[in-house]
N, CA and C atoms of all chains as a GROMACS GRO file, in nm:
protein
  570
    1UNK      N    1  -0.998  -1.195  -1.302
    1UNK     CA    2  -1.022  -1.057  -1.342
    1UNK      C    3  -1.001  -1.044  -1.492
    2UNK      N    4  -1.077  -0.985  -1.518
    2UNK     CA    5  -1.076  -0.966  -1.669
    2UNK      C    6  -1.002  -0.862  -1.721
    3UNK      N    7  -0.852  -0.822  -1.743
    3UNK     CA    8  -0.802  -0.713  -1.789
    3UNK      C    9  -0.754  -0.697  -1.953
    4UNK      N   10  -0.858  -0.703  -2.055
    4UNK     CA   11  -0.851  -0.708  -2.166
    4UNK      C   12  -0.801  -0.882  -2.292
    5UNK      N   13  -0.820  -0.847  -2.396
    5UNK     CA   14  -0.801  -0.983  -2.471
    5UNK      C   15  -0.710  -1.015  -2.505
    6UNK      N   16  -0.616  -1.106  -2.484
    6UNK     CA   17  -0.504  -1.170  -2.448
    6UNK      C   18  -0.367  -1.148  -2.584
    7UNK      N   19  -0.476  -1.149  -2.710
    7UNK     CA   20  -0.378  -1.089  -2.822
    7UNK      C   21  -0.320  -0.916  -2.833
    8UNK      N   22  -0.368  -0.839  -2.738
    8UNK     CA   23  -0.317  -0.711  -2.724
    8UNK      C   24  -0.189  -0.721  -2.613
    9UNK      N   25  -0.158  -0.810  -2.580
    9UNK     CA   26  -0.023  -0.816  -2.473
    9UNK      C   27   0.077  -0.802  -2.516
   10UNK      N   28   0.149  -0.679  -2.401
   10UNK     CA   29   0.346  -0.663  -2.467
   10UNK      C   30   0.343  -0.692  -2.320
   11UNK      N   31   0.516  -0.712  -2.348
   11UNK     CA   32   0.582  -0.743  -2.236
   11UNK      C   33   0.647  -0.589  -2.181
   12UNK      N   34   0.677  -0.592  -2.071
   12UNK     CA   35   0.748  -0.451  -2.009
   12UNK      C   36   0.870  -0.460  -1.926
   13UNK      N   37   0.973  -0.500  -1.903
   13UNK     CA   38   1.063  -0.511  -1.782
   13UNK      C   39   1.078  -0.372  -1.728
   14UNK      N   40   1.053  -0.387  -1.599
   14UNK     CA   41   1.050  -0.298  -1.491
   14UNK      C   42   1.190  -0.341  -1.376
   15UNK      N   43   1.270  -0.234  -1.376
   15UNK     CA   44   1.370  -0.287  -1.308
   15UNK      C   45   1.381  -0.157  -1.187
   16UNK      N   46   1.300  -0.146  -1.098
   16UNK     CA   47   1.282  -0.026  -1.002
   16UNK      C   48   1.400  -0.022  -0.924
   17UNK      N   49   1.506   0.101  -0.922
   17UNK     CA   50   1.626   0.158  -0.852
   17UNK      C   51   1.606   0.083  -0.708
   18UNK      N   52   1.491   0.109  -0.670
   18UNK     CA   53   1.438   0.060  -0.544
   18UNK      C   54   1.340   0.018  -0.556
   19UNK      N   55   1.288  -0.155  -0.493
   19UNK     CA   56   1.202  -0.184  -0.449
   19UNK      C   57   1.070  -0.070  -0.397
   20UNK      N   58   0.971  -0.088  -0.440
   20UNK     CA   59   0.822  -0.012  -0.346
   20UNK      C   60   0.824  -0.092  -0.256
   21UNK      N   61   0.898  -0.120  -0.158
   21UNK     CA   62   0.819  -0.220  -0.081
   21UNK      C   63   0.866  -0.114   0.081
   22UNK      N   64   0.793  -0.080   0.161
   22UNK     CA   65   0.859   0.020   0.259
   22UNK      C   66   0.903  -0.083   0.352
   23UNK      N   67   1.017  -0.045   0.416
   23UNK     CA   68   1.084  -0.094   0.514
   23UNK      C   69   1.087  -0.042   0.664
   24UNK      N   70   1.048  -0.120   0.773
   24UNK     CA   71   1.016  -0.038   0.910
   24UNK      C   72   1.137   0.027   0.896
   25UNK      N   73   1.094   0.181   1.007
   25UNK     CA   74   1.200   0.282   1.074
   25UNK      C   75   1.322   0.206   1.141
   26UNK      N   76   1.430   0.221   1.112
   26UNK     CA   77   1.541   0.180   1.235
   26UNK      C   78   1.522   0.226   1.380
   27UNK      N   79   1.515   0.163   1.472
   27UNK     CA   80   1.486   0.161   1.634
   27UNK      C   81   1.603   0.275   1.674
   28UNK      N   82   1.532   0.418   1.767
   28UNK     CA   83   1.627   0.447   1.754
   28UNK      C   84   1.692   0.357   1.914
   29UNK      N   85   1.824   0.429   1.921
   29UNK     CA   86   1.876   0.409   2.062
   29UNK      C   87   1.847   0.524   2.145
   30UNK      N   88   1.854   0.476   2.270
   30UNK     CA   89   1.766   0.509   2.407
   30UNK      C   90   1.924   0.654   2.416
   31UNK      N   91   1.879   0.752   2.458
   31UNK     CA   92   1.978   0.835   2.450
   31UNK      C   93   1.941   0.886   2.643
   32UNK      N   94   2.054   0.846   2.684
   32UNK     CA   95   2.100   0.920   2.837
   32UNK      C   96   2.118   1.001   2.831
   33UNK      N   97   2.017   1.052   3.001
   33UNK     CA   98   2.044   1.160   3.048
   33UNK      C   99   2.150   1.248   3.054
   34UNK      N  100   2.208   1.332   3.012
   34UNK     CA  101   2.315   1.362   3.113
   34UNK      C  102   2.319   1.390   3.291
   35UNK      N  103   2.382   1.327   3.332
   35UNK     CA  104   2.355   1.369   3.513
   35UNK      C  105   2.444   1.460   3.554
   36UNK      N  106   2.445   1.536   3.665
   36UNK     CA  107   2.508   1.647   3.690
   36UNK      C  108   2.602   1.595   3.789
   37UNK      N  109   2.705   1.590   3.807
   37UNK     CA  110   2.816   1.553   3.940
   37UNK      C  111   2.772   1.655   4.072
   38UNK      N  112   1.158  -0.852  -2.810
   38UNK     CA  113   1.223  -0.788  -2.720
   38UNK      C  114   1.119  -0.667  -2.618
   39UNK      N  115   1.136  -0.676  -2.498
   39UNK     CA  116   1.059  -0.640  -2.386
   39UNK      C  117   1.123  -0.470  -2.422
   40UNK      N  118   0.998  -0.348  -2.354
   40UNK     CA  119   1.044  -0.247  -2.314
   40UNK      C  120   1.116  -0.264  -2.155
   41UNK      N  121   1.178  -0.162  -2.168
   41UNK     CA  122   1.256  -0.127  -1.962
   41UNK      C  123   1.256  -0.028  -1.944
   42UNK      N  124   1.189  -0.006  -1.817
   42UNK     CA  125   1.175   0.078  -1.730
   42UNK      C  126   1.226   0.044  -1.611
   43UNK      N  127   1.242   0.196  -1.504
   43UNK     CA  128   1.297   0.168  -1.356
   43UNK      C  129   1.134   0.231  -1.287
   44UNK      N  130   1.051   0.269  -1.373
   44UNK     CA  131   0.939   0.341  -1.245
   44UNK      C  132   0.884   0.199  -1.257
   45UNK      N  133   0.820   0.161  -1.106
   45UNK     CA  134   0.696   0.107  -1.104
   45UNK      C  135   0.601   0.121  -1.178
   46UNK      N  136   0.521   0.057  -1.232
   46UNK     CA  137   0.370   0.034  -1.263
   46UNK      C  138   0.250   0.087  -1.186
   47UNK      N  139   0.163   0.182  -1.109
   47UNK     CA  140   0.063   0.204  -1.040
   47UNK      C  141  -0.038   0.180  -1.104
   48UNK      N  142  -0.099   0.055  -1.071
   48UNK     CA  143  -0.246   0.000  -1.075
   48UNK      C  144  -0.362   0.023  -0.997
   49UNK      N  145  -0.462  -0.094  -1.050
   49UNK     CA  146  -0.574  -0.058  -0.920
   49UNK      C  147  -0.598  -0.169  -0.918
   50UNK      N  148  -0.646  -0.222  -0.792
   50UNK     CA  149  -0.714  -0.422  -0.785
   50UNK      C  150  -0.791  -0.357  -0.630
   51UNK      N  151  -0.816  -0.541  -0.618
   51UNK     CA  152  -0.884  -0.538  -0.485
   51UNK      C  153  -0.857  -0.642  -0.443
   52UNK      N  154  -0.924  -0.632  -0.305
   52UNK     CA  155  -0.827  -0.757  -0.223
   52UNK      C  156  -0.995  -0.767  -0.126
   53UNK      N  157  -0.978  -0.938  -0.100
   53UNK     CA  158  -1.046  -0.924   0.023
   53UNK      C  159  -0.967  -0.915   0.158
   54UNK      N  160  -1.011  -0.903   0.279
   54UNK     CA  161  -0.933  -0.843   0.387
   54UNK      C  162  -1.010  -0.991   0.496
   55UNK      N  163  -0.948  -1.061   0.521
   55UNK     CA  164  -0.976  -1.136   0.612
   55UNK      C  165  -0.884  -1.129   0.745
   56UNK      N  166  -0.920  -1.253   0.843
   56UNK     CA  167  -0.870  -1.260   0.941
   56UNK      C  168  -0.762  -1.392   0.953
   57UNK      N  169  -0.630  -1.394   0.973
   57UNK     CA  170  -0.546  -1.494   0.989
   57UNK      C  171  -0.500  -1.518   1.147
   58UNK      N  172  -0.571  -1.614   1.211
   58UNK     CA  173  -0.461  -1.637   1.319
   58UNK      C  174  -0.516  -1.506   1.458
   59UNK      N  175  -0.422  -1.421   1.444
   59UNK     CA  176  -0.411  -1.297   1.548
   59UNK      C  177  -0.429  -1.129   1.414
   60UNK      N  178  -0.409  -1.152   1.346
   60UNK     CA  179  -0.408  -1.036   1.254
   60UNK      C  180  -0.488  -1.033   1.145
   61UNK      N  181  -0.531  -0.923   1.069
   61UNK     CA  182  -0.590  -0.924   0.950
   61UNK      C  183  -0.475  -0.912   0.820
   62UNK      N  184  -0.521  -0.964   0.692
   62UNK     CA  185  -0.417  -0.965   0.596
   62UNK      C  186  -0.489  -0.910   0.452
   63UNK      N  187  -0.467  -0.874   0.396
   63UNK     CA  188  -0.473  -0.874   0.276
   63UNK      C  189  -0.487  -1.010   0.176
   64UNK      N  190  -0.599  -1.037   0.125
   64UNK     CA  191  -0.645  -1.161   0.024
   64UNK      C  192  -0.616  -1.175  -0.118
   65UNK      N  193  -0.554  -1.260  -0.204
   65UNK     CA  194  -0.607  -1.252  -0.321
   65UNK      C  195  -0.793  -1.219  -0.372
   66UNK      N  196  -0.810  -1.130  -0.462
   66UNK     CA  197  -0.949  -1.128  -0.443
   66UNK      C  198  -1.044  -1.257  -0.521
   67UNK      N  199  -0.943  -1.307  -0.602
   67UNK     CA  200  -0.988  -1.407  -0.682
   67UNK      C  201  -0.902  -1.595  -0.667
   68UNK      N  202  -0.818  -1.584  -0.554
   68UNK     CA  203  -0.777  -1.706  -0.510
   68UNK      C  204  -0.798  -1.720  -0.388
   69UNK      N  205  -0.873  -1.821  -0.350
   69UNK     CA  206  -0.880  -1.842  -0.217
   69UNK      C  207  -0.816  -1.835  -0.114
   70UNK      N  208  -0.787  -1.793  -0.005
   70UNK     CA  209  -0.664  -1.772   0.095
   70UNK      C  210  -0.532  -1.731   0.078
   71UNK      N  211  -0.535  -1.698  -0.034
   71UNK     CA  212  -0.365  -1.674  -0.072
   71UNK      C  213  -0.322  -1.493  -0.052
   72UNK      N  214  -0.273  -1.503   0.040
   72UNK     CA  215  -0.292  -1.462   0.165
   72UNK      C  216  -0.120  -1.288   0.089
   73UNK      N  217  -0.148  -1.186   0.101
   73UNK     CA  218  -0.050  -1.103   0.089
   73UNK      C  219   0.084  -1.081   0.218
   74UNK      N  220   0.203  -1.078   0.155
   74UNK     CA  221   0.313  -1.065   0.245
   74UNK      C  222   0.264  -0.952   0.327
   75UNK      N  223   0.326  -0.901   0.468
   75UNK     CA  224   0.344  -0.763   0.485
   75UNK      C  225   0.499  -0.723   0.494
   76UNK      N  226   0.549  -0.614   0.425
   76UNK     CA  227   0.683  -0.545   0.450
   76UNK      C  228   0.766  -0.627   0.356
   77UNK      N  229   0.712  -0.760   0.252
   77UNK     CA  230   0.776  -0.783   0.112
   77UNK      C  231   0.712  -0.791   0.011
   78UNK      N  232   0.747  -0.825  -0.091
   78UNK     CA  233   0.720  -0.791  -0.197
   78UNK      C  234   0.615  -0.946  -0.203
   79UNK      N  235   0.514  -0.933  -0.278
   79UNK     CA  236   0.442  -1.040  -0.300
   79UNK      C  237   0.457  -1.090  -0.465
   80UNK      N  238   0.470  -1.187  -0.495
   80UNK     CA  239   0.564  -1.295  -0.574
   80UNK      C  240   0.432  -1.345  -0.673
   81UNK      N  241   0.446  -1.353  -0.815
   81UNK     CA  242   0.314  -1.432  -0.880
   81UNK      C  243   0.406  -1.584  -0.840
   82UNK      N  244   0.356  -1.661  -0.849
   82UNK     CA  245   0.304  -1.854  -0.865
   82UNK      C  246   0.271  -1.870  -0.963
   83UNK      N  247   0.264  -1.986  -1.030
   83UNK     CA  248   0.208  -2.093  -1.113
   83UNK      C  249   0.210  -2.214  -1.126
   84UNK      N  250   0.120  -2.253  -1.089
   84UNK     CA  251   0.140  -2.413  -1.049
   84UNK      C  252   0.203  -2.483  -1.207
   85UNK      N  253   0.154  -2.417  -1.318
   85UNK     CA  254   0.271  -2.486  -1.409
   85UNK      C  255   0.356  -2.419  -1.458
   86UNK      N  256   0.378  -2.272  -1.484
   86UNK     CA  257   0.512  -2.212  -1.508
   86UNK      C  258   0.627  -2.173  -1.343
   87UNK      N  259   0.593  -2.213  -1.256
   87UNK     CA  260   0.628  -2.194  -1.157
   87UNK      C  261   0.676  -2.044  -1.120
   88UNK      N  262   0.792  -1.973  -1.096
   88UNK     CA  263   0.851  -1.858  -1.110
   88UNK      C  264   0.853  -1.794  -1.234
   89UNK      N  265   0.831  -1.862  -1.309
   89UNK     CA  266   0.858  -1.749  -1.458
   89UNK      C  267   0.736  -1.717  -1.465
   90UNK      N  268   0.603  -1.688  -1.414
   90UNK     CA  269   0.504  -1.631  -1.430
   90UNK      C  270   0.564  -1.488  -1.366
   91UNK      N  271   0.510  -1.400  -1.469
   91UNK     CA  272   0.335  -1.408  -1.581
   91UNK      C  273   0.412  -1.484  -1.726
   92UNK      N  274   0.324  -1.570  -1.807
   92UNK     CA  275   0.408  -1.645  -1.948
   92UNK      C  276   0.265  -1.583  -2.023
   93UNK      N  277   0.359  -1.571  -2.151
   93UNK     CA  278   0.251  -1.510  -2.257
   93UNK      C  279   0.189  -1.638  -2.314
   94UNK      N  280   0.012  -1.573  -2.352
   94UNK     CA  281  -0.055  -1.728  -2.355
   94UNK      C  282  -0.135  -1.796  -2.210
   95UNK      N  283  -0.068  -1.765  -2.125
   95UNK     CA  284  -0.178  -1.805  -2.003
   95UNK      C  285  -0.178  -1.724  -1.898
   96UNK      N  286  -0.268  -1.732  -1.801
   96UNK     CA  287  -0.304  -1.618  -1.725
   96UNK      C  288  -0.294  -1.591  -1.598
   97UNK      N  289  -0.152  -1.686  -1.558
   97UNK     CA  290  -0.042  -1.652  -1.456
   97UNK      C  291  -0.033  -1.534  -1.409
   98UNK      N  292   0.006  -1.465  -1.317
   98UNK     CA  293   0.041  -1.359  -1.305
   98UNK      C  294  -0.034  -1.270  -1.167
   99UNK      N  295   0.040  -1.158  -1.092
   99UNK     CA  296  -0.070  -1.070  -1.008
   99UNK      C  297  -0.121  -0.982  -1.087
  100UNK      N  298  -0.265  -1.008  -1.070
  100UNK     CA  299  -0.348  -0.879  -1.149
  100UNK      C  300  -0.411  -0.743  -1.118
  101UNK      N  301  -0.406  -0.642  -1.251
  101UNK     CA  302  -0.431  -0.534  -1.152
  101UNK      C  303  -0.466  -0.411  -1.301
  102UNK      N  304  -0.586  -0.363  -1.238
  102UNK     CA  305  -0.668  -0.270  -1.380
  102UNK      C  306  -0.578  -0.131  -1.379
  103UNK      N  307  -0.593  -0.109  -1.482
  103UNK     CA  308  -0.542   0.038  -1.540
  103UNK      C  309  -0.642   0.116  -1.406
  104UNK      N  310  -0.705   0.146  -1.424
  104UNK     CA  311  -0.797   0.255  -1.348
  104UNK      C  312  -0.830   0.208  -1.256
  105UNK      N  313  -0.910   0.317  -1.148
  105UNK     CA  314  -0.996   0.263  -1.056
  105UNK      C  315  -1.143   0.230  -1.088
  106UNK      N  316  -1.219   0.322  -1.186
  106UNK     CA  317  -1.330   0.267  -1.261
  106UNK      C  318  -1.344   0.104  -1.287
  107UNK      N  319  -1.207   0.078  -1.300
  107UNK     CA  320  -1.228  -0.107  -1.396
  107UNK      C  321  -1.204  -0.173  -1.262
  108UNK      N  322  -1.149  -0.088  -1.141
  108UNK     CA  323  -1.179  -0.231  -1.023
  108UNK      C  324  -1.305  -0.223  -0.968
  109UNK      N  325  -1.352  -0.103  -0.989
  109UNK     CA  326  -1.497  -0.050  -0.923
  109UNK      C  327  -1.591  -0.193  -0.964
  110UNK      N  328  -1.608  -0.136  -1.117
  110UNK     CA  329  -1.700  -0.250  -1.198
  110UNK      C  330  -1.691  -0.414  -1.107
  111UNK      N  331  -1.578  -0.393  -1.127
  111UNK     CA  332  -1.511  -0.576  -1.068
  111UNK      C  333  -1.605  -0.594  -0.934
  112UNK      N  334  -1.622  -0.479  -0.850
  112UNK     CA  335  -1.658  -0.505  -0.731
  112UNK      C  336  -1.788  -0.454  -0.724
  113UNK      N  337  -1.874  -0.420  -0.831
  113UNK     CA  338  -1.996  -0.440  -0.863
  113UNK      C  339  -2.055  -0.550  -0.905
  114UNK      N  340  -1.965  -0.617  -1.004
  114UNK     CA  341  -1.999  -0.761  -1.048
  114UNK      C  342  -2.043  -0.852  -0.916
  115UNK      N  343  -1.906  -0.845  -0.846
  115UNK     CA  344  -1.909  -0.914  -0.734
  115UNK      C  345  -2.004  -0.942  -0.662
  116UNK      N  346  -2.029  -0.838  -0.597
  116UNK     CA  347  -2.160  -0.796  -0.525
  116UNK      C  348  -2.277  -0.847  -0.600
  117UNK      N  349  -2.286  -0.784  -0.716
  117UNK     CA  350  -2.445  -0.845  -0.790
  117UNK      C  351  -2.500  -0.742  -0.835
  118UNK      N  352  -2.459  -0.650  -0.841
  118UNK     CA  353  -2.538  -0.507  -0.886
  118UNK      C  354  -2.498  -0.489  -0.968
  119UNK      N  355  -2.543  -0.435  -1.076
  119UNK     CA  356  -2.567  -0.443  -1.197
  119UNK      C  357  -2.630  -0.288  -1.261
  120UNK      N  358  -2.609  -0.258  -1.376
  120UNK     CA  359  -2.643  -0.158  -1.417
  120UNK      C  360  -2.762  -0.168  -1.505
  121UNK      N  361  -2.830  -0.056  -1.438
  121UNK     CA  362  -3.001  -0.062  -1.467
  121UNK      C  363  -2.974   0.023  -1.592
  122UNK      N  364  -3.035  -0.017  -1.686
  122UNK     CA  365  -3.098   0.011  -1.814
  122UNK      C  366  -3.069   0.160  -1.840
  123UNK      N  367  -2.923   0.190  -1.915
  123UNK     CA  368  -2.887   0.328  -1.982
  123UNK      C  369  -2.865   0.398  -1.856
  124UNK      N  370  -2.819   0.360  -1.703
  124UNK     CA  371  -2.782   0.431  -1.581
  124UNK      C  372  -2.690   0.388  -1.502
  125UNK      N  373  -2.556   0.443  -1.476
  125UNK     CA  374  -2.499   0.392  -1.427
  125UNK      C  375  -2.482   0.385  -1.282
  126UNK      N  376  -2.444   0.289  -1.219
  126UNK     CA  377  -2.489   0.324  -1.022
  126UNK      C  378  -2.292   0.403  -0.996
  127UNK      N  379  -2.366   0.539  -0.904
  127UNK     CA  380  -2.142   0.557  -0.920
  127UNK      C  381  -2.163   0.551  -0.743
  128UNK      N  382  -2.246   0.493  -0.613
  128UNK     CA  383  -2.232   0.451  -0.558
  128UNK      C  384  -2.161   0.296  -0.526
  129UNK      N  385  -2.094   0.265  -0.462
  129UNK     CA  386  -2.020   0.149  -0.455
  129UNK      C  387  -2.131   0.088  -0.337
  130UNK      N  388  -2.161  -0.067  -0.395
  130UNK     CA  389  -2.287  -0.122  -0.288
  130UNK      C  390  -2.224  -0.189  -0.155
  131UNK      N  391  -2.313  -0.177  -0.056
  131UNK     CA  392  -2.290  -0.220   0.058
  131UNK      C  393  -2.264  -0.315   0.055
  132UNK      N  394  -2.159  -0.402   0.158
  132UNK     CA  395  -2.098  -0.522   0.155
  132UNK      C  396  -2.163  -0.637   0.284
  133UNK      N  397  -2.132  -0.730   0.287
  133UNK     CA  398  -2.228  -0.847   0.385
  133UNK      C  399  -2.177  -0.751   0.458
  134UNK      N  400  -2.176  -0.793   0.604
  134UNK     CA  401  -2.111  -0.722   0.789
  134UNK      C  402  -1.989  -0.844   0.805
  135UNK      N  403  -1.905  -0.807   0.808
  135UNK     CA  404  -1.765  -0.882   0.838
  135UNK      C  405  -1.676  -0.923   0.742
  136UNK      N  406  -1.729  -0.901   0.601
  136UNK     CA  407  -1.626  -0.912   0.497
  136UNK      C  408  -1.602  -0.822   0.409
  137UNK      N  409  -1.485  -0.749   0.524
  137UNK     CA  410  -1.403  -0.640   0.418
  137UNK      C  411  -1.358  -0.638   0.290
  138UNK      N  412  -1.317  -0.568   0.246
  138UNK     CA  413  -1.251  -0.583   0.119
  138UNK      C  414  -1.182  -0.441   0.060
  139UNK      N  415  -1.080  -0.426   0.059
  139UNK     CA  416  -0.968  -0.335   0.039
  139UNK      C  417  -0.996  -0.309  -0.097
  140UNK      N  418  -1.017  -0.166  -0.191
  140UNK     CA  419  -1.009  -0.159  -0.310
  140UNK      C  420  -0.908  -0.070  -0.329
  141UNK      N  421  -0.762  -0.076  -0.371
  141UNK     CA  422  -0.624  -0.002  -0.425
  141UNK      C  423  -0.557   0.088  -0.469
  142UNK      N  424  -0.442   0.123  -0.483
  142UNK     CA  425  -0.328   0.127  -0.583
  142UNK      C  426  -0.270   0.016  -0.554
  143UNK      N  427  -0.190  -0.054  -0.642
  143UNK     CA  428  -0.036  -0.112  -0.621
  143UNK      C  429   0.075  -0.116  -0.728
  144UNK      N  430   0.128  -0.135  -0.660
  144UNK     CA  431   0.291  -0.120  -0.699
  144UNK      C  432   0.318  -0.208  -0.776
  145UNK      N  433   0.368  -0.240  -0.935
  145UNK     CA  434   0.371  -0.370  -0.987
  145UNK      C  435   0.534  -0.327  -1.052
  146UNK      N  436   0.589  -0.468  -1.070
  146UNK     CA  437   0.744  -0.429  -1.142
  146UNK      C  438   0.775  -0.556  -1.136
  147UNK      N  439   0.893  -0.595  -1.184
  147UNK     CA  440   0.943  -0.705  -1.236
  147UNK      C  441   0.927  -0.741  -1.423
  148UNK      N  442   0.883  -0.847  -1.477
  148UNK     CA  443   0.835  -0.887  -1.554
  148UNK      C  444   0.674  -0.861  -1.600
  149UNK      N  445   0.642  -0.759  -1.628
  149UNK     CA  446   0.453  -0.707  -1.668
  149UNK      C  447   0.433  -0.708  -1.818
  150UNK      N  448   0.316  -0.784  -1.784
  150UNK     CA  449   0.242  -0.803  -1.913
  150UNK      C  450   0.123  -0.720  -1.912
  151UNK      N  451   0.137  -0.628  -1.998
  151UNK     CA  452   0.055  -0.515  -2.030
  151UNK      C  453  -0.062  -0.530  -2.096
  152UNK      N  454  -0.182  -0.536  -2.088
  152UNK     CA  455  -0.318  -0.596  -2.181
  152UNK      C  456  -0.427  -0.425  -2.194
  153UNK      N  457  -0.492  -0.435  -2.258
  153UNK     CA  458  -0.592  -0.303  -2.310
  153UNK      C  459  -0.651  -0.249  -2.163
  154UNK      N  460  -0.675  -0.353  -2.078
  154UNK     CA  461  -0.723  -0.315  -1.949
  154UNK      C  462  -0.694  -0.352  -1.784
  155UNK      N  463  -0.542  -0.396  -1.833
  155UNK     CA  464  -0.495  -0.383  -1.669
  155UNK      C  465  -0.330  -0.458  -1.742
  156UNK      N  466  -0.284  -0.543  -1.622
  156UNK     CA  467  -0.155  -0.641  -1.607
  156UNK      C  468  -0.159  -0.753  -1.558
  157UNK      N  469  -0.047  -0.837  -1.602
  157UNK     CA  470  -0.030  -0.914  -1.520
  157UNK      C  471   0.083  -0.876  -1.486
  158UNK      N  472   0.162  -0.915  -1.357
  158UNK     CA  473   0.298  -0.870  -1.288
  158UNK      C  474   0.377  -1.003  -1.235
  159UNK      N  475   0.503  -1.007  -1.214
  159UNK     CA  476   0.563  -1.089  -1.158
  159UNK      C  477   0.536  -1.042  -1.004
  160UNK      N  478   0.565  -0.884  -0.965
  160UNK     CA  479   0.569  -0.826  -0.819
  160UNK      C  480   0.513  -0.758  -0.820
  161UNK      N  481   0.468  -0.757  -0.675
  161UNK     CA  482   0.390  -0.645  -0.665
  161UNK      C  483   0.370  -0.632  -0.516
  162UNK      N  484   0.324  -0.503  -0.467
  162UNK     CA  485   0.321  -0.454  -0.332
  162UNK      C  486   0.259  -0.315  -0.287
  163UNK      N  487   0.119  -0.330  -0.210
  163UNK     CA  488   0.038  -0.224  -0.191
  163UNK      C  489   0.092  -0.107  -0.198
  164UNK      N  490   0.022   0.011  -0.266
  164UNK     CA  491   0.080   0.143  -0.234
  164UNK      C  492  -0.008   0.222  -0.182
  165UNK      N  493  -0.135   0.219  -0.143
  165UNK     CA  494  -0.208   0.293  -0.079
  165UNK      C  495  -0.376   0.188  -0.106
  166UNK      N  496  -0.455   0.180  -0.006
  166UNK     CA  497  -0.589   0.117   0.051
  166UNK      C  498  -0.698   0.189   0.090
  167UNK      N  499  -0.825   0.158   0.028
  167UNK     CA  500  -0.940   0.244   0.068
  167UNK      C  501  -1.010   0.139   0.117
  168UNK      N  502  -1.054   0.138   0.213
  168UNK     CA  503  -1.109   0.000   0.276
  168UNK      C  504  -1.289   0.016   0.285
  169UNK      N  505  -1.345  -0.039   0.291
  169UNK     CA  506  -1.464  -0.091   0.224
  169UNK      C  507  -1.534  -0.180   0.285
  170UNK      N  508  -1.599  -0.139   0.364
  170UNK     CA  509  -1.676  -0.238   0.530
  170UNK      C  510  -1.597  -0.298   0.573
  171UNK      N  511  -1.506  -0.196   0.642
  171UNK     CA  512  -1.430  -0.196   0.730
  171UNK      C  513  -1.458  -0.088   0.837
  172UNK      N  514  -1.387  -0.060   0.984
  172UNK     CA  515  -1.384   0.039   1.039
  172UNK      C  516  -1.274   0.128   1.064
  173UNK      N  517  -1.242   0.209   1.140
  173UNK     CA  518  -1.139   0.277   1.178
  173UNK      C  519  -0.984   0.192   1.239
  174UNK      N  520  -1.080   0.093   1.317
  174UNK     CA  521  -0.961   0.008   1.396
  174UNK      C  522  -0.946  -0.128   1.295
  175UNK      N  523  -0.974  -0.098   1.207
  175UNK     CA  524  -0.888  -0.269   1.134
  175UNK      C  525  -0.805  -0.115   0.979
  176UNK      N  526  -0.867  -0.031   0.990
  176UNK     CA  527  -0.811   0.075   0.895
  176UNK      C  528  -0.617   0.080   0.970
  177UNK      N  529  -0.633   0.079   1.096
  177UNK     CA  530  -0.538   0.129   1.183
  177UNK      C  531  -0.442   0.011   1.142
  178UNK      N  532  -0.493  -0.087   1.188
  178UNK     CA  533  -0.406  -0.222   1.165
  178UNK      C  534  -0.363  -0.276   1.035
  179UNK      N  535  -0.441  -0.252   0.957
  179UNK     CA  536  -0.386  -0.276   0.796
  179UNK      C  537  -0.271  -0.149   0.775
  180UNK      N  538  -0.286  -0.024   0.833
  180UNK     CA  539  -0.134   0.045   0.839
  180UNK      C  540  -0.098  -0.011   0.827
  181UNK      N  541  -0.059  -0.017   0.995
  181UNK     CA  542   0.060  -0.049   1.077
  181UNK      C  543   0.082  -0.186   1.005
  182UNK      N  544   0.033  -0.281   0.993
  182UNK     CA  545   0.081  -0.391   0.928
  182UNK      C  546   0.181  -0.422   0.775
  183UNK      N  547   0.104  -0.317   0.710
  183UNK     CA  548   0.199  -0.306   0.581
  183UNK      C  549   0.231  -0.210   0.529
  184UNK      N  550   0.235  -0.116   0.644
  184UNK     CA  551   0.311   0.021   0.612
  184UNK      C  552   0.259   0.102   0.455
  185UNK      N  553   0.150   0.122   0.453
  185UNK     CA  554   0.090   0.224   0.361
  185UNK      C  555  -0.040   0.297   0.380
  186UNK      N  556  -0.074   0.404   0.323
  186UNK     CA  557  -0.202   0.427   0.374
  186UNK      C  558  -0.350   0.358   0.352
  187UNK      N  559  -0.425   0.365   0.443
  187UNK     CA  560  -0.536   0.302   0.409
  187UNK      C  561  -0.620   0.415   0.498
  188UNK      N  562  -0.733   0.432   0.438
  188UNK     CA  563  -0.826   0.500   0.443
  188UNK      C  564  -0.962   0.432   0.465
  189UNK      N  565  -1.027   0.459   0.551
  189UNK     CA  566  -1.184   0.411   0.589
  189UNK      C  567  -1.247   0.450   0.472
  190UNK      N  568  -1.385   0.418   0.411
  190UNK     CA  569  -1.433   0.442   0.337
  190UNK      C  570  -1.578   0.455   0.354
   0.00000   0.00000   0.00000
């Protein structure tokens, strides 16, 4: 890919608080009925 | 001495979308099979700077255009279409039947090398997909697979 001519380059450090990267939902747990005595 | 930042980078690239195995994945669009993580971060290589890519001077690195206009072009080149004489085509051309191809945002951070018309990145990781002879049900599965949106096109 051609993204411009190689003598216009800076450098940038990117240090993101958080990763972009999404992480699956936590599973929830199975929540019981209450039963009636 | 480098600038720092904590935001991400939002780019534009493209990917081809093939089939691995049991699932579809996300492609480098310009390396053969090299194939995108789902749910981590995807890593530049260099077969001679190894991990310290992107290195200033060679052209290591994940790439990815300022705009969506400059991936458009890319995927006009591709294709073969070409701009007729003082007109520009702002249709995007039809693709063979079975080879998708995802056109972007992504997420870039780490170490970026900034150029007049895109980056190179150490990381990087989809942030949203417009998919591109594709259908509804591989739209569904490129979700669910790497958790961002993707959109039929």
């Amino acid at each position: 890919m051609e993204i411009g001519a190689p003598d216009t380059e800076r450098e940038i450090e990117i240090v993101p608080l958080e990763e972009p990267v999404p992480v699956p939902a936590p599973a929830e747990a199975p929540v019981e009925e209450p039963v009636p005595s | 001495m480098s600038e720092i930042h904590t935001e991400p980078i939002v780019a534009w690239r493209l990917w081809h979308v093939r089939r691995h195995e049991d699932e579809h994945r996300l492609e480098s669009f310009t390396w053969h099979h090299v194939s995108w993580p789902a749910r981590r971060r995807f890593e530049a290589r260099c077969p001679t700077h190894g991990e310290a890519a992107p290195v200033h001077g060679h052209e290591c690195g994940i790439y990815a255009f300022r705009t969506r206009e400059l991936a458009e072009d890319l995927l006009r080149r591709y294709t073969g279409i070409r701009q007729h004489y003082g007109r520009r085509y702002h249709e995007l051309p039809p693709l063979r039947q079975g080879c998708p191809i995802a056109l972007g945002r992504v997420s870039l951070w780490g170490r970026v090398i900034a150029r007049q018309h895109g980056f190179r990145a150490q990381y990087a990781y989809p942030y949203e997909l417009f998919l591109i002879g594709g259908d509804d049900g591989l739209a569904r599965e490129l979700r669910g697979l790497y958790a961002v949106d993707v959109s039929p096109s």
